[in-house]
C-alpha positions in Angstrom: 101.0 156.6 -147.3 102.4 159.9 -148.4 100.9 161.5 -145.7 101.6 159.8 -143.1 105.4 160.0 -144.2 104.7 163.8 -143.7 103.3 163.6 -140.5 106.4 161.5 -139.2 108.8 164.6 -140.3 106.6 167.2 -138.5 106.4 165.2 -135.3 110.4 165.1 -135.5 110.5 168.9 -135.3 107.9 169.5 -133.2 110.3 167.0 -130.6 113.3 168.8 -131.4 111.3 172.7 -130.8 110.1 171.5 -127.3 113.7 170.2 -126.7 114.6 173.7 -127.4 112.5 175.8 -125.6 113.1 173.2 -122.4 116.4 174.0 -122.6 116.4 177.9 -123.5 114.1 177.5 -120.0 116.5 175.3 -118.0 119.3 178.5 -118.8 116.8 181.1 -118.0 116.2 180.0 -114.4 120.0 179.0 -113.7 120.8 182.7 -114.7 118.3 184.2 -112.6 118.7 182.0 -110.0 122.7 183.1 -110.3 122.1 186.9 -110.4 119.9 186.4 -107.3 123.0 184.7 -105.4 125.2 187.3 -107.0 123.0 190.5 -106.2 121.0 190.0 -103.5 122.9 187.4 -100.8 125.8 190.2 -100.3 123.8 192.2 -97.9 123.9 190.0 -94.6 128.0 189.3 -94.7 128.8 192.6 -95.4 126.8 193.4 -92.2 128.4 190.3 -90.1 131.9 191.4 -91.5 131.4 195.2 -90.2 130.5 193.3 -86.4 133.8 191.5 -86.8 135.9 194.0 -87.3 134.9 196.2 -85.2 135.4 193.5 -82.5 138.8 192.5 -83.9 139.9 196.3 -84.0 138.8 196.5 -80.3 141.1 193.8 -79.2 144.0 194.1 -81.4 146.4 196.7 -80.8 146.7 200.3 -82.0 149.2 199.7 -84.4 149.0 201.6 -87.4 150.0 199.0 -89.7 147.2 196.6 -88.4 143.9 199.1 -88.7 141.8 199.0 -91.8 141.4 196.9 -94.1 144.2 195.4 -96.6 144.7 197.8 -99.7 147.5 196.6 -102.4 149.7 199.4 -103.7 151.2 199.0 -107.2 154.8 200.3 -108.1 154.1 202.0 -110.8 156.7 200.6 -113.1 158.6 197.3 -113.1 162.4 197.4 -111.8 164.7 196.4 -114.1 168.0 195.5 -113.2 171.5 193.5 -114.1 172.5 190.8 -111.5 176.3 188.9 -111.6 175.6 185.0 -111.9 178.3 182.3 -111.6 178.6 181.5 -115.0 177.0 184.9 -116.9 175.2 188.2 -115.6 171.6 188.4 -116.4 168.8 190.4 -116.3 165.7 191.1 -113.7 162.7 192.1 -113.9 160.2 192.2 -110.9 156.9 193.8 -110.7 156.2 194.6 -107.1 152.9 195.3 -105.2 152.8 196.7 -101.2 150.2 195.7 -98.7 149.0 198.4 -96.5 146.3 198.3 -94.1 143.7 201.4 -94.4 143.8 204.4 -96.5 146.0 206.8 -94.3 148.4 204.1 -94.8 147.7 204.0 -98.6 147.5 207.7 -99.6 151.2 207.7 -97.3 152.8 204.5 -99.2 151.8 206.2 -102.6 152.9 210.1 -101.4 156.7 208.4 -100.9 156.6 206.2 -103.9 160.1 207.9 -105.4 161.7 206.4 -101.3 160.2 202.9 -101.7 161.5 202.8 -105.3 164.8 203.7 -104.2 165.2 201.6 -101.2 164.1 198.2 -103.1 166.4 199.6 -106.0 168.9 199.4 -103.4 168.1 195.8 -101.9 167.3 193.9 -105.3 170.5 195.2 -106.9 172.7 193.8 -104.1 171.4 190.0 -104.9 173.2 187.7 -107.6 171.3 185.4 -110.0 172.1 182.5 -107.7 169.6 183.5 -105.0 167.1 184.4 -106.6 167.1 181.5 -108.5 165.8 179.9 -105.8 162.4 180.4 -103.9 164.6 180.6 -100.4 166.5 183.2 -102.3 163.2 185.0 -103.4 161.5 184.9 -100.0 164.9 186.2 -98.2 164.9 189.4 -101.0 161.3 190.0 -100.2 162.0 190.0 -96.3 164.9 191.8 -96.6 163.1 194.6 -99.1 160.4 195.0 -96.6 162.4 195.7 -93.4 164.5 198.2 -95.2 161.4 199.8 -96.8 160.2 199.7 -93.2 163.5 201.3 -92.0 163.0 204.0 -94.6 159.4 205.1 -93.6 159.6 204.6 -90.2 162.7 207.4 -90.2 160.2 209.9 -92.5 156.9 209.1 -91.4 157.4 207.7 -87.8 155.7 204.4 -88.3 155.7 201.6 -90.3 153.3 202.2 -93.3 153.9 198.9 -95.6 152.6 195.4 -94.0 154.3 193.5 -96.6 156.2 193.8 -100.0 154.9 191.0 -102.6 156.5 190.3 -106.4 153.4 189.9 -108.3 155.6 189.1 -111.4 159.3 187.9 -111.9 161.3 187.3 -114.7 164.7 186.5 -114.7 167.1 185.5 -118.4 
């Protein structure tokens, strides 16, 4: 009676090792089967993708701010800045990012870095805490950034480098 007591234990862990390995096997073959995806299904698109483009580059026109493909720019620091508000003043900051499109367009956005600083210097200070307390407010800053930053490259470079001016972050107190 003892024994078979015994026996009833040792079938129990037996049960719960199988369970075990079943499932250490189950993990196994998802991860493979992941890293397979991952690593190996990324060489037919990135040969469709080179067909496209070469057929939308054909057909689009020979803009500068259209060719390549879409590289982000980084400011390198945040502006900081006071605003006037109806009741009290308050303090900005906004991080800001520019889309460019291909690397001449890149290496030439981040050679007049100290110009695109100044110029959105110039266009975010002029706005109150009112508008851009709103996301109309937000949207018509960002426009109005990006056709002056426009302005200011197309008068040194001769074309218009930056695609679009985006405010990855925003803070306003």
């Amino acid at each position: 009676m003892a024994e078979e007591a015994n026996l009833e234990i040792e079938d129990t862990g037996k049960g719960k090792k199988k369970l075990i390995i079943i499932i250490a096997a189950v993990v196994l073959i998802v991860g493979a089967a992941a890293g397979y995806f991952l690593f190996m299904g990324d060489d037919a698109p990135e040969e469709s993708l080179a067909d496209e483009t070469t057929v939308t580059e054909a057909a689009a026109p020979s803009s500068s701010a259209q060719i390549g493909s879409a590289l982000y720019v980084a400011m390198p620091r945040p502006f900081v800045f006071n605003v006037p508000g109806a009741s009290r003043d308050r303090i900005v900051q906004i991080k800001v990012q520019l889309l460019v499109r291909g690397e001449v367009n890149e290496e030439t956005a981040k050679k007049h870095i100290p110009l695109i600083e100044s110029t959105l210097l110039g266009v975010l200070s002029t706005t109150t805490a009112d508008e851009l307390g709103t996301s109309e407010g937000k949207e018509s800053v960002r426009v109005a950034a990006l056709e002056k930053v426009q302005s200011a490259l197309s008068d040194v470079e001769g074309s218009k480098v930056i695609e679009r001016v985006l405010f990855t972050g925003f803070v306003m107190q």
